[in-house]
BAFI-3210 file (N, C-alpha, C; in Angstrom, 3 decimals, decimal comma, padded with zeros to 6 digits):
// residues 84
n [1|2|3|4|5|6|7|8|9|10|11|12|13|14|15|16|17|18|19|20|21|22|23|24|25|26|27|28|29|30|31|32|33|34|35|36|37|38|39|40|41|42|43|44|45|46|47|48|49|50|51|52|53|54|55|56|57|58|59|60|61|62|63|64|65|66|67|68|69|70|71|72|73|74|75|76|77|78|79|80|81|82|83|84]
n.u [000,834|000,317|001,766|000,244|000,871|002,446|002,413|004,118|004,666|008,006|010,215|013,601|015,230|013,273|013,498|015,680|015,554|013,953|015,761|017,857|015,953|015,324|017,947|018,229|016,389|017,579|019,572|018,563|016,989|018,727|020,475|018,420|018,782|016,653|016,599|015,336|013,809|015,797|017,076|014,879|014,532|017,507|017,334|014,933|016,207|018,186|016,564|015,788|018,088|019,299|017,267|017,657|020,541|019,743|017,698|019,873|021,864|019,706|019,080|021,871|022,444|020,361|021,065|024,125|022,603|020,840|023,162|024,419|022,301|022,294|024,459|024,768|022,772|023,823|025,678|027,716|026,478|023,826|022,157|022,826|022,096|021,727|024,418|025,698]
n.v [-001,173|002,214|004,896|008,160|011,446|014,830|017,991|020,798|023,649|025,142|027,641|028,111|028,338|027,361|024,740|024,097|024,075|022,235|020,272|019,944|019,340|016,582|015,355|015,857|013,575|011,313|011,319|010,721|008,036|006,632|006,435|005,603|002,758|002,461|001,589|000,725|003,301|005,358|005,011|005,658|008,469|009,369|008,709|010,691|013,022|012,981|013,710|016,437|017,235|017,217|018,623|021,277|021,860|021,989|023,942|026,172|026,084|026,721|029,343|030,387|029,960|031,578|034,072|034,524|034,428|036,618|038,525|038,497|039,181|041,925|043,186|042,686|044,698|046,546|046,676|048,265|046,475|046,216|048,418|049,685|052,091|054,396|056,991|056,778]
n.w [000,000|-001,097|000,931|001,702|001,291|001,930|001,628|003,133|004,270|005,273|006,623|006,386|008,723|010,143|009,447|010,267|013,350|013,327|012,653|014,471|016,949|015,971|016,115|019,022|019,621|018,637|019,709|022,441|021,897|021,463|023,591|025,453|024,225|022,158|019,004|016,913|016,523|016,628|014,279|012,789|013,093|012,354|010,005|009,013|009,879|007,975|005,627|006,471|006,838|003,629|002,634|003,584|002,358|-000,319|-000,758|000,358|-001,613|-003,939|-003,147|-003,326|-006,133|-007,103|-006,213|-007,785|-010,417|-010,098|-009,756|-012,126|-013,661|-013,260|-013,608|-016,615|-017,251|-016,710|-018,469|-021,778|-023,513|-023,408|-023,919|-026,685|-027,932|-026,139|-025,005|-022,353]
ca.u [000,000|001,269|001,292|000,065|002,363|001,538|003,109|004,318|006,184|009,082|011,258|015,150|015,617|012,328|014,000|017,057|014,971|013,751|016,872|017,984|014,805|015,423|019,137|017,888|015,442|018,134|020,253|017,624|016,619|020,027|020,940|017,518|019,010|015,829|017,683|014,561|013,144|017,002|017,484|014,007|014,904|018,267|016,246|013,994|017,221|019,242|015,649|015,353|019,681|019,224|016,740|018,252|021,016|018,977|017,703|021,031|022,466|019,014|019,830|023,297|021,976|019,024|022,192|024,181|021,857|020,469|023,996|024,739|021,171|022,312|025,861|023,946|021,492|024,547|026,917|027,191|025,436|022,297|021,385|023,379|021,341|022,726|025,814|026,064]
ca.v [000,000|003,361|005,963|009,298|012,382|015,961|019,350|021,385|024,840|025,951|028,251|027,683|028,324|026,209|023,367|023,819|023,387|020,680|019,298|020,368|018,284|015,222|015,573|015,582|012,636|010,115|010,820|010,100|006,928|006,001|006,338|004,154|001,741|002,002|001,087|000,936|004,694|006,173|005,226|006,425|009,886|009,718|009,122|011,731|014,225|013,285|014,150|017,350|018,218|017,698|020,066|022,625|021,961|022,165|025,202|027,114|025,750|027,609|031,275|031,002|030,071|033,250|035,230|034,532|034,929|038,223|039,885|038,594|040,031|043,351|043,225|042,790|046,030|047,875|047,059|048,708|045,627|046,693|049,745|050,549|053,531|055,749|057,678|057,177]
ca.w [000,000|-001,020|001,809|001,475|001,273|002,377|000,970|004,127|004,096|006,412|006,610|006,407|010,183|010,847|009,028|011,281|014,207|013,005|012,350|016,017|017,385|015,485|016,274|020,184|019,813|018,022|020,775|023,602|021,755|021,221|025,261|026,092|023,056|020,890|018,096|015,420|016,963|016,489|012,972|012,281|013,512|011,772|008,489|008,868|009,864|006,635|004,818|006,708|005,901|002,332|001,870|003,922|001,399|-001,482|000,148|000,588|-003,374|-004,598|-002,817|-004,249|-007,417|-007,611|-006,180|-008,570|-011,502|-009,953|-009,877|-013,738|-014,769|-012,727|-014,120|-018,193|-017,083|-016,728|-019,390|-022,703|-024,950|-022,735|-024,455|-027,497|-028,249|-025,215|-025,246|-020,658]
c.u [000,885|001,218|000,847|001,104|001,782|002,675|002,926|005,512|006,279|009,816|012,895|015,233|014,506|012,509|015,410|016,456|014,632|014,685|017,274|017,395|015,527|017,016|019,041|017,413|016,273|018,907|019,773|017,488|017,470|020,365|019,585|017,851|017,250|016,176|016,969|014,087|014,393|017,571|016,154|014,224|016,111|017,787|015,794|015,276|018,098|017,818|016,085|016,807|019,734|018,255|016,936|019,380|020,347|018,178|018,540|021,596|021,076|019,027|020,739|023,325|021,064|020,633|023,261|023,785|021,154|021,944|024,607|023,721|021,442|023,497|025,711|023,414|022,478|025,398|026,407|026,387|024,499|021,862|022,532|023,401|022,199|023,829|026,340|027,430]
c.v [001,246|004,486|007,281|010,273|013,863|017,131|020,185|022,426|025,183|026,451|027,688|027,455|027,052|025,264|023,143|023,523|022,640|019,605|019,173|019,295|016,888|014,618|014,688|013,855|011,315|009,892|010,234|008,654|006,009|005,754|005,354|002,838|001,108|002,409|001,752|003,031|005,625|006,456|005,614|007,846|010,065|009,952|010,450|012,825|013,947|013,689|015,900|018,641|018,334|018,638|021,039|022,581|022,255|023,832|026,280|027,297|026,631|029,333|031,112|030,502|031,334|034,325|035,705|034,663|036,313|039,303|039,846|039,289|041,764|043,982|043,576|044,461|046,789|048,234|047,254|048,240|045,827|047,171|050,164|051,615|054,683|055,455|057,553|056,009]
c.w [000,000|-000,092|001,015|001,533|001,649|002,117|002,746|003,522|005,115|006,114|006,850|008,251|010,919|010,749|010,127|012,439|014,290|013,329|013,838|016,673|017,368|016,041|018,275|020,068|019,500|019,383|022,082|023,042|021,644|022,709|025,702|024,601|022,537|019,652|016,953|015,836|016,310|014,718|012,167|011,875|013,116|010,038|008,328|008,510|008,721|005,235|004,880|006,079|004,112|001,673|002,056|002,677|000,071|-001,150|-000,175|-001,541|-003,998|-004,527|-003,352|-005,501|-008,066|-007,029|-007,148|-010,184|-011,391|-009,861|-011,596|-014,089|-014,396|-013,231|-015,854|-018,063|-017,621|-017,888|-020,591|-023,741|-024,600|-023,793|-025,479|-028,358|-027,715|-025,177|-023,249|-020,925]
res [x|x|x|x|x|x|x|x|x|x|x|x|x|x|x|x|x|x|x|x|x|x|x|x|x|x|x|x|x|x|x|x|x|x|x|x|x|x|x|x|x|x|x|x|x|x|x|x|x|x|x|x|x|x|x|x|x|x|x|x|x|x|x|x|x|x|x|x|x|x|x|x|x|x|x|x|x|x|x|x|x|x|x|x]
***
């Protein structure tokens, strides 16, 4: 049976808390050695790090493409009409 799936938005920092949490919870389950609970909650937290990665690689992707489109505005192949 295929589970269901559910679209949720967080913020960068809310995902770090997250991560934080989960971070906590492996280690609690790990010190009472529930073994299956710990590698649950490591799962989840290598979900929750790759999207913060995926995350971070998209700002310095729009950053990068917003200072080339700002860098184009300015230079002379822009506008080869005006004399500035």
């Amino acid at each position: 049976m295929n589970e269901s799936t559910a679209l949720i938005k967080l913020t960068k920092s809310e995902i770090e808390w997250a991560i934080i949490a989960l971070v906590y919870s492996q280690q609690a389950a790990e010190h009472f050695t529930q073994w299956d609970d710990a590698k649950m909650y490591e799962r989840i937290r290598k979900d929750f790090v790759k999207i913060k990665n995926d995350i971070i690689k998209g700002e310095k992707e729009l950053e990068t493409r917003n200072e080339k489109e700002k860098a184009n505005r300015n230079s002379p192949q822009a506008c080869k009409s005006c004399d500035d």
